[in-house]
C-alpha positions as CSV (number, residue, x, y, z in Angstrom):
1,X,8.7,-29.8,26.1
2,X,10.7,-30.5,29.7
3,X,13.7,-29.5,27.5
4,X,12.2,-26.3,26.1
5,X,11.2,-25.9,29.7
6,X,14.7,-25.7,31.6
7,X,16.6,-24.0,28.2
8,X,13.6,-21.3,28.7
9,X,14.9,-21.2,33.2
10,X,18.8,-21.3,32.0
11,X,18.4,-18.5,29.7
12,X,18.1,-16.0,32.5
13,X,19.5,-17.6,35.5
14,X,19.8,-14.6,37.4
15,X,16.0,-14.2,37.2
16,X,15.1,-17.7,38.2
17,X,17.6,-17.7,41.2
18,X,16.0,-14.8,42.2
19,X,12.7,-16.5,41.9
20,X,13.8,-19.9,43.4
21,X,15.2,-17.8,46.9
22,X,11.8,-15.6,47.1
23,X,9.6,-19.2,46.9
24,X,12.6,-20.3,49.7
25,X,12.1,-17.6,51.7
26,X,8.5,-17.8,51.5
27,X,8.8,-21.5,52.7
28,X,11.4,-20.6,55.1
29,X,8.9,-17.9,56.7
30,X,6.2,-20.3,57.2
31,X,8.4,-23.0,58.7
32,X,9.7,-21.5,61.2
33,X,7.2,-19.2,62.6
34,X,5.1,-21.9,62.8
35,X,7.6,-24.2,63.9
36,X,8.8,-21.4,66.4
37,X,5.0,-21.6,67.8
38,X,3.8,-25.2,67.8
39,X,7.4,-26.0,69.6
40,X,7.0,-23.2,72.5
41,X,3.5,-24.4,72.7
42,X,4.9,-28.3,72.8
43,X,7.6,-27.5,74.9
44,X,5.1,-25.8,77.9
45,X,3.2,-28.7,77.6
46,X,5.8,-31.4,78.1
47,X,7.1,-29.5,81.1
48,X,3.6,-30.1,82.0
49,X,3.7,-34.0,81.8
50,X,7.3,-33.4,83.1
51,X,5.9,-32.8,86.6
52,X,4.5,-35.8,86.9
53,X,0.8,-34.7,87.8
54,X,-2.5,-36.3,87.5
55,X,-4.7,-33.4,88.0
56,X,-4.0,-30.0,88.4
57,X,-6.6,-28.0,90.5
58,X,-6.4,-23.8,90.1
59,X,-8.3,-21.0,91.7
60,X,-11.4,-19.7,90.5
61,X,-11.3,-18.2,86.4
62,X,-8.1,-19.3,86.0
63,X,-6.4,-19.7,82.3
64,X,-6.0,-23.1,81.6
65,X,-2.3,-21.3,80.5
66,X,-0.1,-21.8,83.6
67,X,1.3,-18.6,85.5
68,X,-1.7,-16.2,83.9
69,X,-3.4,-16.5,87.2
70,X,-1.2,-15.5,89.7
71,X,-1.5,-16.4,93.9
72,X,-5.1,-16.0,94.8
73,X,-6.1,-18.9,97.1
74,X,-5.0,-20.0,100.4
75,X,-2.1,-22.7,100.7
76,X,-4.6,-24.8,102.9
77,X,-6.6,-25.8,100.3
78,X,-3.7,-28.4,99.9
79,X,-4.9,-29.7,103.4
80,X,-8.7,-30.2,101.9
81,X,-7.1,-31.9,98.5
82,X,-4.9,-34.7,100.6
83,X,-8.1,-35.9,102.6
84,X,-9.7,-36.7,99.1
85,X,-9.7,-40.7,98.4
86,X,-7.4,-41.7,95.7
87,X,-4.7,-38.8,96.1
88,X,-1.8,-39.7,97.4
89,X,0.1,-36.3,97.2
90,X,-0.3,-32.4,96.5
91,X,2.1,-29.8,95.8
92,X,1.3,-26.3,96.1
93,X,3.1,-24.0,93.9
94,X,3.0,-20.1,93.7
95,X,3.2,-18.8,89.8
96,X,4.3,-15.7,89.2
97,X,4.9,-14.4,85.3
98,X,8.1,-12.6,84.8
99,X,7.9,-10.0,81.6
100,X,11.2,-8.2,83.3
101,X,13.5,-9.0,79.6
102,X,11.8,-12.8,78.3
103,X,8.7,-13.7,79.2
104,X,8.4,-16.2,81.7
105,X,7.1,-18.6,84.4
106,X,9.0,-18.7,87.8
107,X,7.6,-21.6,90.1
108,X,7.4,-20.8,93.7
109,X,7.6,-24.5,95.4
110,X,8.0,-26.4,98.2
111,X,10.8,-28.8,97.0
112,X,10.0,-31.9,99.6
113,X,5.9,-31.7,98.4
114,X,7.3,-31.0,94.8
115,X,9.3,-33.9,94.5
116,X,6.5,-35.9,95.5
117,X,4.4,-35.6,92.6
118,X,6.7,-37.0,90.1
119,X,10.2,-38.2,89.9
120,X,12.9,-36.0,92.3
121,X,15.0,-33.2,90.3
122,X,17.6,-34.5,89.0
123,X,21.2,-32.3,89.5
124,X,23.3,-31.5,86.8
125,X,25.3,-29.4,89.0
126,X,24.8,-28.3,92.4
127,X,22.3,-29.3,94.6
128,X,19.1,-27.7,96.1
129,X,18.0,-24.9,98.4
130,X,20.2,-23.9,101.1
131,X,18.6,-20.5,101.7
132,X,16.2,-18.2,101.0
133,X,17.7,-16.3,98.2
134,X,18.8,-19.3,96.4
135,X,17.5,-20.4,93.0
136,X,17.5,-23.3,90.2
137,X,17.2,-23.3,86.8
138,X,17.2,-25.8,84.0
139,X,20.2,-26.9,81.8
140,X,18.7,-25.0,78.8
141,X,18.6,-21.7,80.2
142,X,22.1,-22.3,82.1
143,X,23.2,-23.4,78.8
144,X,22.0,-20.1,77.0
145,X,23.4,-17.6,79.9
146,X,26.4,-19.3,80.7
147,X,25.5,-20.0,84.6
148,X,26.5,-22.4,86.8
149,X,26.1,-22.9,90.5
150,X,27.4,-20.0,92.4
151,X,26.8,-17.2,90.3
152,X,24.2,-14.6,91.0
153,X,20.9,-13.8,89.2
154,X,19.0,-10.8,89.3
155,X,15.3,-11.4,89.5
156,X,11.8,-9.6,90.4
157,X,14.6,-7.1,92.2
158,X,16.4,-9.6,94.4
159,X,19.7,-11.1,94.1
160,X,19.8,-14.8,94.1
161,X,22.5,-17.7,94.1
162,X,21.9,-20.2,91.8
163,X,22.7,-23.2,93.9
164,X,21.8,-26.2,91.3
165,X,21.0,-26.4,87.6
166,X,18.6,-29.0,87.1
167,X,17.3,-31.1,84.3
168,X,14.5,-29.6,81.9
169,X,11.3,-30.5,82.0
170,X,9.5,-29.8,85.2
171,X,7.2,-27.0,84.7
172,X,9.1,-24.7,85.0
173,X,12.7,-23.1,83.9
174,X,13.5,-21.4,87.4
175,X,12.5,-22.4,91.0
176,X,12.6,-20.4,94.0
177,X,11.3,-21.6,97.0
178,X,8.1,-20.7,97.8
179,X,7.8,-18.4,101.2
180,X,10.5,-16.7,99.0
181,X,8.3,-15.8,95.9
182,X,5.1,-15.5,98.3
183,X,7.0,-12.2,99.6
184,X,8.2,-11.2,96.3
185,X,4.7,-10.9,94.9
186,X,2.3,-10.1,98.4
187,X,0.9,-13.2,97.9
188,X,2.2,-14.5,101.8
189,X,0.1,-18.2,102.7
190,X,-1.6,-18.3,99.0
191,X,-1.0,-20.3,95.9
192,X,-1.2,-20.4,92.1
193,X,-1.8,-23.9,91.0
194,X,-2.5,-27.2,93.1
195,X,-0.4,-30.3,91.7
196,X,-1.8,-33.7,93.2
197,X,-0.7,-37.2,92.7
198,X,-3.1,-40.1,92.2
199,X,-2.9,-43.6,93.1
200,X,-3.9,-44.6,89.7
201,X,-4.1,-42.2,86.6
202,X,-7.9,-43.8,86.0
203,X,-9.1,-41.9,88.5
204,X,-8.5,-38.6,87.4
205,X,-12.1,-37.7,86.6
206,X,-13.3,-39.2,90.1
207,X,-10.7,-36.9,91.7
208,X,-12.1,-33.7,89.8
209,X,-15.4,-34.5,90.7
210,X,-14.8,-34.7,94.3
211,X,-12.8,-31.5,94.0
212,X,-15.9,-29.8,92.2
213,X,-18.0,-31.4,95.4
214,X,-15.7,-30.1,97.8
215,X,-17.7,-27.2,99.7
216,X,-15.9,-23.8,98.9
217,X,-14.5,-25.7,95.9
218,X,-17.4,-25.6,93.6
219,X,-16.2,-23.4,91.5
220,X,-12.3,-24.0,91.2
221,X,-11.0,-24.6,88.0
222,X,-9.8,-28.6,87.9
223,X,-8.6,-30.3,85.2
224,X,-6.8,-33.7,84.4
225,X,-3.8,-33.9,82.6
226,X,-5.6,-35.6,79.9
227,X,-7.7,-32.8,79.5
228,X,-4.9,-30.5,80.3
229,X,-3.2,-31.7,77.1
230,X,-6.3,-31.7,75.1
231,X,-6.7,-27.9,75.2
232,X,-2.9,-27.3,74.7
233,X,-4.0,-27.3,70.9
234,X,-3.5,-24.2,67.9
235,X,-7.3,-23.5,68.0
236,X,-7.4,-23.5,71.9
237,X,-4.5,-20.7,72.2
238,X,-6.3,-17.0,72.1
239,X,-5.1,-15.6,68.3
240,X,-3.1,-18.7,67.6
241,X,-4.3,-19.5,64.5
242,X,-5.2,-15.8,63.4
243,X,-1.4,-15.3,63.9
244,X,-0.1,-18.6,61.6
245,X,-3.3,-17.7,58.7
246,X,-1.4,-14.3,58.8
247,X,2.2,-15.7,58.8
248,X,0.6,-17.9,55.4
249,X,-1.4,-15.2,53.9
250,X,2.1,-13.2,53.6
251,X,4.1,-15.6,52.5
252,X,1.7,-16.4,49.6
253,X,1.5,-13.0,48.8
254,X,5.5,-12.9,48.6
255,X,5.2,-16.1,46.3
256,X,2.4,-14.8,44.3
257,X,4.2,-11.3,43.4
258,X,7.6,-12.6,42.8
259,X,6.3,-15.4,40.5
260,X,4.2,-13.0,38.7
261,X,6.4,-10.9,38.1
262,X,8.9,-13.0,37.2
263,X,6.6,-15.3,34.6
264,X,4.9,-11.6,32.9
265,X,8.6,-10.6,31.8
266,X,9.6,-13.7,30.8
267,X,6.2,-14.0,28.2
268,X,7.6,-9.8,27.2
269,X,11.1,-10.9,26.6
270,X,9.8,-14.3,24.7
271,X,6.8,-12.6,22.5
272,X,8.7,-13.7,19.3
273,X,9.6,-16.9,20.2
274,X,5.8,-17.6,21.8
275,X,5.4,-16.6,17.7
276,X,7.5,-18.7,16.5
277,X,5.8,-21.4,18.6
278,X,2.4,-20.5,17.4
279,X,3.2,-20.6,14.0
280,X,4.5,-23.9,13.9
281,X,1.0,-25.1,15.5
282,X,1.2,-24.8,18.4
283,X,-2.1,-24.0,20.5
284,X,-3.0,-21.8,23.3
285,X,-2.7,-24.8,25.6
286,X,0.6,-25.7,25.0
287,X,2.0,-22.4,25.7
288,X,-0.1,-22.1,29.1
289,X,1.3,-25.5,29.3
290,X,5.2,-24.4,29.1
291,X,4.6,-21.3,31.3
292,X,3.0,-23.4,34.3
293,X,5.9,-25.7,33.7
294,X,8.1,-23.3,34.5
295,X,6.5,-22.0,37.2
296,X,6.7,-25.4,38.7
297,X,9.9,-26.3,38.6
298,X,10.8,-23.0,39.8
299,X,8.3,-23.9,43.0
300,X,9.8,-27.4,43.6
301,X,13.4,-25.8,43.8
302,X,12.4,-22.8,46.1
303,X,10.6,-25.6,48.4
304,X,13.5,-27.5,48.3
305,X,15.8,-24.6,49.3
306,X,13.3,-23.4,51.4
307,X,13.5,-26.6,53.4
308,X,17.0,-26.9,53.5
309,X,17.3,-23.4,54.8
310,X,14.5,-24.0,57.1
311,X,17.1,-26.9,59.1
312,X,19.4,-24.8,59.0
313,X,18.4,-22.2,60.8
314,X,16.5,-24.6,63.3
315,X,19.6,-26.1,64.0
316,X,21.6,-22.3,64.2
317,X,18.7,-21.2,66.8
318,X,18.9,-24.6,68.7
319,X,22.3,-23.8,69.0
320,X,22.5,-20.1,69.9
321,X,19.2,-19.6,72.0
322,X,18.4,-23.3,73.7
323,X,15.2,-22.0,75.1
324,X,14.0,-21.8,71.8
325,X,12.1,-24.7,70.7
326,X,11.6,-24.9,66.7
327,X,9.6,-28.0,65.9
328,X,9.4,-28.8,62.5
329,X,6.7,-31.7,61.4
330,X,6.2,-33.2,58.0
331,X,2.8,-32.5,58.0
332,X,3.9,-28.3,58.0
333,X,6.6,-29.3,55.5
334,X,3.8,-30.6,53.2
335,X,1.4,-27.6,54.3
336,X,4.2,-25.3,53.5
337,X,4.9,-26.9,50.1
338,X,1.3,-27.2,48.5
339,X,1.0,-23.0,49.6
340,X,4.2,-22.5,47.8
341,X,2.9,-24.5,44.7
342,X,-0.3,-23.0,44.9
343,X,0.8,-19.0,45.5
344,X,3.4,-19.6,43.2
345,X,0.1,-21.0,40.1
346,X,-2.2,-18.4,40.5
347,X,0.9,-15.8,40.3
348,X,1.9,-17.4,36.8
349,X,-2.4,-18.0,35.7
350,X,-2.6,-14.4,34.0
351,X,1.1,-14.3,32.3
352,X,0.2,-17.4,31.1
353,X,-2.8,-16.5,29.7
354,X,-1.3,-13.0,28.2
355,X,1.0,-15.7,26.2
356,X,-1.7,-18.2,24.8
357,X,-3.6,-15.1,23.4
358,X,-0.7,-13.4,21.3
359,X,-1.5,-13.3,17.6
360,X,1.7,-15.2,15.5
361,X,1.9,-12.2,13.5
362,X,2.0,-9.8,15.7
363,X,4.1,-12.0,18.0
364,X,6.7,-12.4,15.1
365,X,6.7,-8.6,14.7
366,X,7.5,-7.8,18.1
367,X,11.0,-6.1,18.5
């Protein structure tokens, strides 16, 4: 039967190569949306860790999404954190979310208080602020501009020198300092986010319920970084997982179609052999049997394809847009290979079926 099987895909190689790219794209299409997703989402929240915080403390109603809130609160509230026991720094940073071309977070800090909440930047090139105008960014978006220290950026409507390009993974991509970005946005003497150092990671849930018993502070959104991460999940992002059931529901519909299509000619063009067949005894089940077979090795190529075209492209966009992060996990490699399988079943169930009730005779009449 596995003979029969690939003699049957040979016969019209055009038409299986057709089918094998349109189960590869359909793999393709769920790999790296979703990968394009979970590795954004990933990547903000190892920039998170990056900083080096215990607990981050944020104004009133704020998203637990970084830069959504703006500058609301005063910059004193960093006086009221430091007196707390167990913290042994705070750095307040104004947020401010860029949708002028990408969309993005610029960090308004105080580098000396920054630096004390986790290990120091660390220069690629250049070195920090020397004015007011002057700005750093990360080696993946100098890498993906072309900048290095001296040139001029345009931002928020200002002109600013890059003066150092620093290592990724600090919160942010671009740094300004923070009276700066306070009178960018109106937001002079107030802050977005409250970073603050413990003396021992344990205590992060003592420290959030001192904040929370804090007077004026009642009310403040405060969060450890363990509880941070937890919500930095699919199912906690707003439409997430609408999106990615979306992204699958199209690709299975691509699978299904093509695969139908592809398995209801081949049972027209084969009516007198599926005679043939039948009169030398062979049952309904047998020919269901070599149509699904069919359709399954044309699935297990496409994934195949699908997957190789899938690193490919990962490694094109890694290469031509750095700040793009596609992560790729075996557990969406599997996900993406049992929808392939299973679009590509239900798309060959009914031209299967069509073939396992022919009558011989009529079958073997067929011109």
């Amino acid at each position: 039967m596995n003979k029969l099987v690939i003699s049957n895909l040979l016969n019209r190689p055009i038409r299986s190569i057709i089918s094998v790219v349109a189960i590869a794209v359909e793999v393709t299409l769920i790999l790296l949306i979703v990968g394009l997703s979970v590795g954004i989402m990933n990547d903000a929240r190892e920039r998170q860790v990056g900083v080096g915080a215990d607990v981050m403390v944020q104004p009133p109603g704020s998203s637990f999404l970084a830069g959504i809130t703006g500058s609301p609160v005063s910059i004193k509230v960093a006086d009221k954190l430091r007196t707390l026991p167990h913290v042994t720094a705070v750095a307040p940073v104004v947020m401010n979310l860029n949708t002028s071309g990408a969309i993005e977070v610029i960090y308004g800090i105080d580098l000396q208080s920054f630096n004390t909440i986790g290990a120091p930047f660390r220069y690629l090139a250049g070195g920090p602020f020397q004015g007011p105008n002057d700005i750093l960014v990360d080696d993946y978006f100098a890498s993906q501009k072309n900048i290095k220290p001296g040139d001029q950026l345009e931002l928020l409507n200002r002109t600013f020198r890059v003066s150092g390009i620093v290592e990724h993974g600090k919160g942010a991509r671009k740094f300004v300092p923070m009276a700066t970005l306070q009178d960018l946005t109106g937001a002079q003497g107030k802050a977005s986010m409250f970073y603050v150092k413990l003396d021992d990671p344990n205590n992060a849930d003592a420290v959030v319920r001192s904040v929370k018993a804090t007077p004026g502070m009642e009310r403040f959104a405060v969060r450890s970084l363990r509880e941070y991460l937890s919500m930095m999940t699919v199912s906690n992002l707003p439409g997430f997982s609408t999106f990615i059931n979306v992204v699958i529901g199209v690709s299975v519909i691509i699978g299904f179609i093509v695969i139908f299509q592809s398995m209801y000619t081949a049972v027209m063009e084969r009516t007198r052999e599926i005679g043939i067949l039948k009169s030398l005894g062979a049952g309904k089940t047998y020919i269901v049997n070599v149509i699904l077979r069919e359709t399954l090795v044309l699935a297990l190529a496409g994934i195949a394809v699908g997957i190789a075209f899938s690193w490919a492209a990962r490694a094109g966009i890694l290469q031509k847009f750095p700040l793009m992060r596609v992560q790729m996990t075996g557990e969406w490699i599997l996900r993406a290979a049992i929808i392939a399988i299973v679009g590509a079943i239900f798309g060959a169930i009914y031209p299967a079926y069509k073939a396992a009730q022919k009558d011989p005779i009529d079958a073997l009449a067929y011109e």
